[in-house]
DRENDO-1510 file (C-alpha; in Angstrom, 1 decimal, always signed):
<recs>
REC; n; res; u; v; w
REC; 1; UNK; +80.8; +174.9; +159.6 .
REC; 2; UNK; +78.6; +171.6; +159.7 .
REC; 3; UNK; +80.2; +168.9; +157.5 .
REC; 4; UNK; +77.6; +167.2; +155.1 .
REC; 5; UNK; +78.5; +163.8; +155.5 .
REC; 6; UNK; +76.4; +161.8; +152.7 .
REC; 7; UNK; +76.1; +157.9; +153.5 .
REC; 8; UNK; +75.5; +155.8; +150.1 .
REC; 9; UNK; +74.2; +152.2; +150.4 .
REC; 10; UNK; +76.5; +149.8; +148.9 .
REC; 11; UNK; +75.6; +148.9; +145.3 .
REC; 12; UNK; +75.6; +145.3; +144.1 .
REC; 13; UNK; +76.9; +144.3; +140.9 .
REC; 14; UNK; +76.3; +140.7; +139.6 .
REC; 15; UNK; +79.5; +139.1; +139.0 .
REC; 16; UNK; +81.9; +138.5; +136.2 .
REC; 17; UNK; +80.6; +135.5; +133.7 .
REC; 18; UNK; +84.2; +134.2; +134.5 .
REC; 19; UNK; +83.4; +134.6; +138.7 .
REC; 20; UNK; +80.2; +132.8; +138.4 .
REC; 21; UNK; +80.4; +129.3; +139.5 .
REC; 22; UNK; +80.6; +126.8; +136.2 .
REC; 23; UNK; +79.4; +123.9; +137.8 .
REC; 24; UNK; +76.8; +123.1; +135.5 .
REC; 25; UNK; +78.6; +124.0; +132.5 .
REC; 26; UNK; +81.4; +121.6; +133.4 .
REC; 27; UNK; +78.4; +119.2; +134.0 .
REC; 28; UNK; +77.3; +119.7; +130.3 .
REC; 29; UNK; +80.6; +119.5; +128.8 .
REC; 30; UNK; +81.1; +116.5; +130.6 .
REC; 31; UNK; +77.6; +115.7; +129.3 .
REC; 32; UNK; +78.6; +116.2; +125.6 .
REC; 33; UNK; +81.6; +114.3; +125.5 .
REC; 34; UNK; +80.2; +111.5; +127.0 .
REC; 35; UNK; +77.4; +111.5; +124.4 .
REC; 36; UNK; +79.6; +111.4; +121.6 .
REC; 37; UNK; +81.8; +109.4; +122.8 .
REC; 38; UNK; +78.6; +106.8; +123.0 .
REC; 39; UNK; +77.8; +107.8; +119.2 .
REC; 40; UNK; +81.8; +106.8; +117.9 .
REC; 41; UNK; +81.7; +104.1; +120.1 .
REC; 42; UNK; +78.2; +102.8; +118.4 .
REC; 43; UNK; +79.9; +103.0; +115.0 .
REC; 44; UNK; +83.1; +101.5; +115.4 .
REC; 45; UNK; +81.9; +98.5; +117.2 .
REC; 46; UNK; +80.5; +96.7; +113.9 .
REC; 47; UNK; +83.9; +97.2; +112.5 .
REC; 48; UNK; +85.9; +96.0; +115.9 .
REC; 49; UNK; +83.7; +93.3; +116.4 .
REC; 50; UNK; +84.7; +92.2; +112.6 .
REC; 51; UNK; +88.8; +92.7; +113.0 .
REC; 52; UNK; +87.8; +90.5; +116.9 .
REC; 53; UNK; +85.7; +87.7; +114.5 .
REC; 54; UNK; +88.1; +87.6; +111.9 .
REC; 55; UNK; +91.2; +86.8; +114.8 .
REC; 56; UNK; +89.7; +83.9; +116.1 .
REC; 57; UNK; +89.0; +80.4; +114.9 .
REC; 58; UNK; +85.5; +79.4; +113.9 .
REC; 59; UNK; +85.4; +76.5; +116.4 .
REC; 60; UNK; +86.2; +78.9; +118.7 .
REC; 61; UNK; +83.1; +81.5; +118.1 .
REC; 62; UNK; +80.5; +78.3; +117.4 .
REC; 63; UNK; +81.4; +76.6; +120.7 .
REC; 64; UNK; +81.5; +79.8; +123.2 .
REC; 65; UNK; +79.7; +82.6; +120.9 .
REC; 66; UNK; +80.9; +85.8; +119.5 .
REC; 67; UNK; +81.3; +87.8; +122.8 .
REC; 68; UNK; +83.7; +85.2; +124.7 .
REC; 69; UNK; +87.0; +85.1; +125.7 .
REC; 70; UNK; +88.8; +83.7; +123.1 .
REC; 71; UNK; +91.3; +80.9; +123.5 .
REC; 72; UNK; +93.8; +82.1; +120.8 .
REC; 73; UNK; +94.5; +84.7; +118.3 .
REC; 74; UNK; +96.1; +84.6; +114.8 .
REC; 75; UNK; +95.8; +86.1; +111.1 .
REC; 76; UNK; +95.5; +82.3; +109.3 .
REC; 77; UNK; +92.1; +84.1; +108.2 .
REC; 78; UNK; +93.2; +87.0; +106.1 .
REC; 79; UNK; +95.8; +84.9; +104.3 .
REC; 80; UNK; +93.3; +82.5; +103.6 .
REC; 81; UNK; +90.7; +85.1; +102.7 .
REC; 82; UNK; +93.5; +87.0; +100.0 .
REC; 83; UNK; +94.5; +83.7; +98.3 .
REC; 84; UNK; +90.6; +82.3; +98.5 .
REC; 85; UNK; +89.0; +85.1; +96.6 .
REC; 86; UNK; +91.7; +86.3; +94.2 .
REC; 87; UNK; +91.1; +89.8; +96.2 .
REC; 88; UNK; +94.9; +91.5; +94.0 .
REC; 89; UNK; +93.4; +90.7; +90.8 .
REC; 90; UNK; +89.8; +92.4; +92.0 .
REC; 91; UNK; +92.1; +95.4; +93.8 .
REC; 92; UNK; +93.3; +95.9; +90.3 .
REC; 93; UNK; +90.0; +96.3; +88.4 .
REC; 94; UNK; +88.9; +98.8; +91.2 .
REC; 95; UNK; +91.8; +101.1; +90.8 .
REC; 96; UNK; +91.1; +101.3; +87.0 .
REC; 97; UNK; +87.6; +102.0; +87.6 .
REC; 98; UNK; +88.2; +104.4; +90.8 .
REC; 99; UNK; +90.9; +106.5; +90.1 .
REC; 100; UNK; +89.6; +107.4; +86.6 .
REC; 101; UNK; +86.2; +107.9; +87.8 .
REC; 102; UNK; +87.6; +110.6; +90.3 .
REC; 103; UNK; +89.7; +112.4; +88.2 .
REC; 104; UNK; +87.5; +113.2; +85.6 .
REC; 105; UNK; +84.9; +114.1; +87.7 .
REC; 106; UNK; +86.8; +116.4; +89.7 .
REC; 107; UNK; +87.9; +118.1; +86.9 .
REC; 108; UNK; +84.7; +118.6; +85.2 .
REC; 109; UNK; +83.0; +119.3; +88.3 .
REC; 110; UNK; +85.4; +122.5; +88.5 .
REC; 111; UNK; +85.0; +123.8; +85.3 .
REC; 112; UNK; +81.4; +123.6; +86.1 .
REC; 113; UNK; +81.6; +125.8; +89.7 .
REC; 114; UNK; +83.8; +128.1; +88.4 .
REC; 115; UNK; +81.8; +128.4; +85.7 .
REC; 116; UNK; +78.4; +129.1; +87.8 .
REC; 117; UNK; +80.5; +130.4; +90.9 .
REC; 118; UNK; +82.8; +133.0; +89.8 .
REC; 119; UNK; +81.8; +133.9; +85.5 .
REC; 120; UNK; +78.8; +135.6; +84.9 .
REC; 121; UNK; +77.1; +133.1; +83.1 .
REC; 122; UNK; +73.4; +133.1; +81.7 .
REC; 123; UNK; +71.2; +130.7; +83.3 .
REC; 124; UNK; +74.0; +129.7; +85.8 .
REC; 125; UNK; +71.5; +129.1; +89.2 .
REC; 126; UNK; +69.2; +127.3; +86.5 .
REC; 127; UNK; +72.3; +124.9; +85.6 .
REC; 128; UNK; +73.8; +124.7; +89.7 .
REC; 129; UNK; +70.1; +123.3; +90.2 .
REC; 130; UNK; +70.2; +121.3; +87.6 .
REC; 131; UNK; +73.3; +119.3; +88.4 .
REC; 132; UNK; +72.4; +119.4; +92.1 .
REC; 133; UNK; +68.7; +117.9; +91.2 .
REC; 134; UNK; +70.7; +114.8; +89.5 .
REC; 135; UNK; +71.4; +113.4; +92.9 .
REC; 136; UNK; +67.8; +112.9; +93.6 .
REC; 137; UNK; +67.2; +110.2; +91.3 .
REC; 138; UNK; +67.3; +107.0; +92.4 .
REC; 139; UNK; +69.6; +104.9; +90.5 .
REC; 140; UNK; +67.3; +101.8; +90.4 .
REC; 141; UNK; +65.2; +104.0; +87.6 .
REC; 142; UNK; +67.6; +104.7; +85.3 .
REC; 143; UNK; +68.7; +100.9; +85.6 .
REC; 144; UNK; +67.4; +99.8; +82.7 .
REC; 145; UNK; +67.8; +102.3; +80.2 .
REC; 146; UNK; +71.2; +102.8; +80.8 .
REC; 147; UNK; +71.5; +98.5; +80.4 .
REC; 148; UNK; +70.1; +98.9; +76.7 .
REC; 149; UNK; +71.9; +101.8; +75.7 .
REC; 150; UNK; +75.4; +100.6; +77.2 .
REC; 151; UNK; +74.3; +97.5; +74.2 .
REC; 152; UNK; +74.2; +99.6; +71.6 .
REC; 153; UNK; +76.8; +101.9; +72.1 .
REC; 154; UNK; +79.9; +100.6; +70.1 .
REC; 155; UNK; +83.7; +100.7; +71.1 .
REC; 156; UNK; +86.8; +100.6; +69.5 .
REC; 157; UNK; +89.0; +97.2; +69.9 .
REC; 158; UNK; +91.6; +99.5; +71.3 .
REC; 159; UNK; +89.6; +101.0; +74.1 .
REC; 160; UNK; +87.9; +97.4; +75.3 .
REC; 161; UNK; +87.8; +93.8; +74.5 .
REC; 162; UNK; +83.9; +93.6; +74.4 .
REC; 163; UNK; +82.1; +95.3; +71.0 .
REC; 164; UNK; +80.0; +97.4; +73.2 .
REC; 165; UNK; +80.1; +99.9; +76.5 .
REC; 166; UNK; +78.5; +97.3; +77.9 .
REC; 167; UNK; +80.7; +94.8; +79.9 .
REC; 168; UNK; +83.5; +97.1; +80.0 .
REC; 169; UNK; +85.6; +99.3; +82.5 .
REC; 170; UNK; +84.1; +102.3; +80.7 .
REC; 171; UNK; +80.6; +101.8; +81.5 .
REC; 172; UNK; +81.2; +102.0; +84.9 .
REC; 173; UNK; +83.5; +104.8; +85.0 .
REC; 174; UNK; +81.1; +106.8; +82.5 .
REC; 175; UNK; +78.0; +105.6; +85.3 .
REC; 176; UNK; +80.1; +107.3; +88.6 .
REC; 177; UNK; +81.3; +110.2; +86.5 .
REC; 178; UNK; +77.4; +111.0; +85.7 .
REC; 179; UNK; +76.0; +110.2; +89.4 .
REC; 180; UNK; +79.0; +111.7; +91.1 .
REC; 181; UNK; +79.2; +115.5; +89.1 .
REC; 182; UNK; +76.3; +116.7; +90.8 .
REC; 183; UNK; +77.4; +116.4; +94.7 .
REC; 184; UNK; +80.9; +117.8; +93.2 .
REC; 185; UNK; +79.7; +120.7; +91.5 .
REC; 186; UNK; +77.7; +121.5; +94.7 .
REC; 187; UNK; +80.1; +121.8; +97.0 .
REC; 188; UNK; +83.1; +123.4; +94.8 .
REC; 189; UNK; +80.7; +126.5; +93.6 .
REC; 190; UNK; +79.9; +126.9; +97.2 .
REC; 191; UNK; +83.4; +126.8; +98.3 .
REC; 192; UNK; +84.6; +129.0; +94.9 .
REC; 193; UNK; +81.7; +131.5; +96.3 .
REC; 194; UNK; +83.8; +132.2; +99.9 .
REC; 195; UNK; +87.9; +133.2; +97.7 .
REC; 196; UNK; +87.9; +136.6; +98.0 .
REC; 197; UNK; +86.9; +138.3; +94.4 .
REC; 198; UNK; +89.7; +140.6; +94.5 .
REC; 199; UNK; +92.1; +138.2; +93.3 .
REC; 200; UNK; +90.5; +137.3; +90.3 .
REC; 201; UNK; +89.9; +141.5; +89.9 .
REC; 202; UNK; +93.5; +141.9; +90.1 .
REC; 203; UNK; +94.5; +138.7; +87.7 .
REC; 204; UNK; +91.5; +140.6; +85.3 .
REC; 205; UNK; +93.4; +143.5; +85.5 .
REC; 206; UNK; +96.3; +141.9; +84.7 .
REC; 207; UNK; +95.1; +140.5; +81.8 .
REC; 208; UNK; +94.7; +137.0; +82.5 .
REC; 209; UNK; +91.9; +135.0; +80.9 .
REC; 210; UNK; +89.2; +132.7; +82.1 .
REC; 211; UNK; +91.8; +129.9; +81.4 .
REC; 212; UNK; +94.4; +131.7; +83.4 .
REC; 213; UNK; +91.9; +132.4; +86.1 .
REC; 214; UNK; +90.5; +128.9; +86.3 .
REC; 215; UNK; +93.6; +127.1; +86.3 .
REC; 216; UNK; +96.3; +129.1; +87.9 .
REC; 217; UNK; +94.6; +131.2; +90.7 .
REC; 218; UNK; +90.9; +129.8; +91.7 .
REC; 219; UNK; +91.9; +125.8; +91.1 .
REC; 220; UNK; +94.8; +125.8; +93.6 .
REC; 221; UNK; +93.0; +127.6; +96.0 .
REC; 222; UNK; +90.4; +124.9; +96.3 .
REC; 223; UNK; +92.8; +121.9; +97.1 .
REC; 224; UNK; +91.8; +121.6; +100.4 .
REC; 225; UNK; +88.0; +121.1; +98.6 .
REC; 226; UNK; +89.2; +119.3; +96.3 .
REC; 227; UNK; +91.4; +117.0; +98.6 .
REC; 228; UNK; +88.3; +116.6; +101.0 .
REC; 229; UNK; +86.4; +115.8; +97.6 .
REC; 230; UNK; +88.6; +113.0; +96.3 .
REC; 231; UNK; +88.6; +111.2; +99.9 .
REC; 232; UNK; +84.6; +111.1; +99.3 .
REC; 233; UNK; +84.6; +110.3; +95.7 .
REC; 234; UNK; +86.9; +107.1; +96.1 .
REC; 235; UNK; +85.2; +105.9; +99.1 .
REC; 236; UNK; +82.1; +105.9; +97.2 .
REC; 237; UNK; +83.5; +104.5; +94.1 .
REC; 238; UNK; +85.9; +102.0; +95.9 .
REC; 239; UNK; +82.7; +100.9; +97.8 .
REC; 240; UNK; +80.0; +100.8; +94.9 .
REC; 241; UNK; +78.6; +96.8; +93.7 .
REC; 242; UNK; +75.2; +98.1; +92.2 .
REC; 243; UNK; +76.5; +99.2; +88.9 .
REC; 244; UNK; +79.4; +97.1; +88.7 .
REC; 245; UNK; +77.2; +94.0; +89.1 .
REC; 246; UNK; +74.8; +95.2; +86.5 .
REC; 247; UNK; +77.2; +96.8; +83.8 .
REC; 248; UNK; +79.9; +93.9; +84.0 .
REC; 249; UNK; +79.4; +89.9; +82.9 .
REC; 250; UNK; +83.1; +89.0; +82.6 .
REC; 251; UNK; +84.5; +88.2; +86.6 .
REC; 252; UNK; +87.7; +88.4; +85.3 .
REC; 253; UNK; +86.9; +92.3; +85.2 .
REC; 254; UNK; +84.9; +92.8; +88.7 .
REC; 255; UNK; +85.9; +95.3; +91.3 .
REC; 256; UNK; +87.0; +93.8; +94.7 .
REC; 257; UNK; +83.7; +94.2; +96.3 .
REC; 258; UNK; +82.4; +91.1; +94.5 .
REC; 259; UNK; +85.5; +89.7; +95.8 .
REC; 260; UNK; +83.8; +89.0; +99.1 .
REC; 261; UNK; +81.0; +86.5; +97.4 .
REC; 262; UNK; +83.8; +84.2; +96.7 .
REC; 263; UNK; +84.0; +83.2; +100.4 .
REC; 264; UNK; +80.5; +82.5; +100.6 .
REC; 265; UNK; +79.8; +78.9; +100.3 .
REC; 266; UNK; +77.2; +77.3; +98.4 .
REC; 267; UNK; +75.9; +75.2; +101.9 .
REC; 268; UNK; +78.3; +76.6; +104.5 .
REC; 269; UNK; +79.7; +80.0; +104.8 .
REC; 270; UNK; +82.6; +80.7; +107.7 .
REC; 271; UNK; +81.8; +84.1; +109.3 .
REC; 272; UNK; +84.7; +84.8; +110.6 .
REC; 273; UNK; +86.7; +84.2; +107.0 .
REC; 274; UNK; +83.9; +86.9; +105.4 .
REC; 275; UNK; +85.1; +89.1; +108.3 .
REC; 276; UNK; +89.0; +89.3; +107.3 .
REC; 277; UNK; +87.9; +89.6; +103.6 .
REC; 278; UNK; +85.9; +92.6; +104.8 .
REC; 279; UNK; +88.7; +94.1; +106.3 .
REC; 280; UNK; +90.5; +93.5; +104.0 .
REC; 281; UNK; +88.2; +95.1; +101.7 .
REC; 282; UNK; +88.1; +97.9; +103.9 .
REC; 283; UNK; +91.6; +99.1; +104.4 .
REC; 284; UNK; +92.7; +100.8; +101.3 .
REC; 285; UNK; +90.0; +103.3; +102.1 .
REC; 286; UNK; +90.7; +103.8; +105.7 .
REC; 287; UNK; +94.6; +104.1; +104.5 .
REC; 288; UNK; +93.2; +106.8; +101.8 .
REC; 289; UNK; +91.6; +109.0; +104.6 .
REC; 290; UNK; +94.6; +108.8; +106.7 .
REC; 291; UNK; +96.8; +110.2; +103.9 .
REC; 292; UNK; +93.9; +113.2; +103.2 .
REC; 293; UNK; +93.2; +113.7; +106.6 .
REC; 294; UNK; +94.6; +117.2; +107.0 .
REC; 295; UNK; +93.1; +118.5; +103.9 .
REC; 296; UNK; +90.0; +116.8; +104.8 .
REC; 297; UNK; +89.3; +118.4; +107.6 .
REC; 298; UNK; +91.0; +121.6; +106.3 .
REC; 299; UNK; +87.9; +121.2; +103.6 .
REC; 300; UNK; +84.9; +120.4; +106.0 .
REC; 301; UNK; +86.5; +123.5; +108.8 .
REC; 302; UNK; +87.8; +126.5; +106.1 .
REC; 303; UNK; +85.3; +129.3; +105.7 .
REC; 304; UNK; +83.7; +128.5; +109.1 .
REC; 305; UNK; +84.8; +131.1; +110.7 .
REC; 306; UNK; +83.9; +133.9; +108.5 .
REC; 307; UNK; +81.1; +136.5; +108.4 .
</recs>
């Protein structure tokens, strides 16, 4: 008997993903960090160049220029800049306006999502696009009518000093609440959209009501949207001068961004003073996002990874 030896040519295989040289891809990650580390760079040098300014003397940045070497250092400006422009009086009048303004509008802007997220409710795309089409008018357009209506709307003495809404705390609050409900609603119906609906099935079958539902099962599950929410909202209210400008007379009553036009002189204005009133301006909301960080960023990342 003859053995029938059978000879096979090797077969080649391509590699493993994880064998193949990652050269390049090191290359590109390399690549992308470096790109946005270019990006955060290009945005917090306006603000590092300010806190640099506002250290150093104004002979000092005339005589050798902004980008120089600077012969000393000290905080003499943002003492000077607090006391100058009466910046804790100004601080006050923003958290009556702010803190308000966010409330109420995160509370209405829930009923509203739940309302068009999670009820079966008539017409409830109709009103989500109605709310959501409120943030594409322009405030300038609305300036005007809102200037003659805030005249003839009357107030009781208990509520405001002045007769009408108009050069009063309330017109401004009323103002954010109306331009700030449509961004809101947007985002908390989305994120109401991704709880799972078996919850409110079982609280249903339970026998909770719409009440019970809203308040005690769907609303605590959306703190991380609503924390993420309320870090917006009072950056944008803290940082708003349009409507407080407009809607206010008395200066007595103006948020602290008008604070800043009191260190501008009528022939001479010192840089590097508006610089330490800007940061100064500007801390209270960078110490706001440091406190909602986690639940910011729990509210921009949850629900990404589903589906």
């Amino acid at each position: 008997m003859t053995a029938d030896i059978r000879t096979t040519a090797p077969v080649h295989r391509p590699a493993p993903a994880s064998a193949r040289p990652t050269g390049h891809r090191r290359r590109g990650r390399w690549g992308v960090q470096i790109f946005l580390a270019a990006v955060s760079l290009a945005f917090v040098a306006p603000l590092l160049l300010a806190v640099y300014a506002s250290l150093r003397p104004y002979q000092d940045t005339a005589q050798n220029g902004y980008f120089s070497w600077p012969s000393h250092l000290s905080f003499a400006y943002y003492r000077q800049a607090y006391t100058e422009s009466g910046m804790g009086r100004y601080f006050a009048n923003t958290l009556i306006i702010a803190v308000p303004a966010v409330i109420v509008t995160l509370f209405l802007s829930a009923f509203v999502a739940f309302a068009v997220s999670r009820l079966r409710l008539r017409g409830g795309l109709v009103l989500l696009m109605f709310f959501t089409a409120g943030n594409l008018l322009p405030q300038q357009v609305i300036v005007t009518p809102l200037y003659v209506l805030f005249n003839r709307i009357p107030l009781p003495w208990w509520m405001s000093d002045s007769l009408t809404l108009y050069d009063s705390y309330w017109a401004v609050i009323v103002v954010n609440i109306g331009f700030q409900m449509g961004f809101c609603v947007f985002v908390l119906a989305n994120f109401m959209r991704t709880l799972p609906q078996e919850i409110l099935e079982a609280a249903i079958v339970d026998g909770a009501g719409v009440w019970t539902r809203f308040w005690r099962i769907t609303l605590p599950l959306c703190r991380p949207a609503l924390a993420a929410l309320a870090t917006l909202e009072f950056t944008w209210v803290y940082n708003d001068f349009l409507w407080a400008l407009i809607f206010i007379s008395d200066p007595g009553k103006l948020p602290i961004t008008s604070s800043l036009n009191n260190l501008r002189g009528q022939f001479f204005t010192d840089s590097n003073l508006l610089a330490a009133g800007s940061v100064l301006v500007a801390l209270p909301t960078i110490l706001v996002f440091l406190l909602l960080q986690r639940h910011f960023i729990a509210g921009l990342t949850l629900g990404s990874t589903k589906g």
